[in-house]
C-alpha positions as CSV (number, residue, x, y, z in Angstrom):
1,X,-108.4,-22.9,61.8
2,X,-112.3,-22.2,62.5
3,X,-112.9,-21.5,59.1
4,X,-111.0,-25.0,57.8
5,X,-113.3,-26.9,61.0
6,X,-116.0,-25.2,59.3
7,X,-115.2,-26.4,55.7
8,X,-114.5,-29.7,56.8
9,X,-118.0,-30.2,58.8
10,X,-119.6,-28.2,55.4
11,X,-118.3,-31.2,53.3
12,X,-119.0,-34.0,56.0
13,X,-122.5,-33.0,56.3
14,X,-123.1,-34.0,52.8
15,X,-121.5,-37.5,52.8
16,X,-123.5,-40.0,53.0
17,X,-124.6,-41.6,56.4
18,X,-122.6,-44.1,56.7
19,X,-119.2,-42.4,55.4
20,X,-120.3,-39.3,57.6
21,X,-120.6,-41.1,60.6
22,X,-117.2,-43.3,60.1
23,X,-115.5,-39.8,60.0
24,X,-117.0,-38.2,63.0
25,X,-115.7,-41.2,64.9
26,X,-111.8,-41.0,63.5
27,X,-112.5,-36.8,64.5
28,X,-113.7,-37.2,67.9
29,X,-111.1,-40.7,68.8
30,X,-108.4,-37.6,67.8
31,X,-109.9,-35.6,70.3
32,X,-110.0,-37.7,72.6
């Protein structure tokens, strides 16, 4: 699973701002 976190941060990291930071929100509201 580290390695698909890792992938999945690799591919966020090179969205755009905006799109980047919509999808850190939805990650860390499913952590929560």
């Amino acid at each position: 699973t580290c390695e698909m976190v890792q992938a999945m941060w690799g591919k966020v990291l090179k969205l755009p701002e905006q799109k980047a930071a919509r999808v850190i929100r939805m990650a860390v509201t499913e952590l929560d």
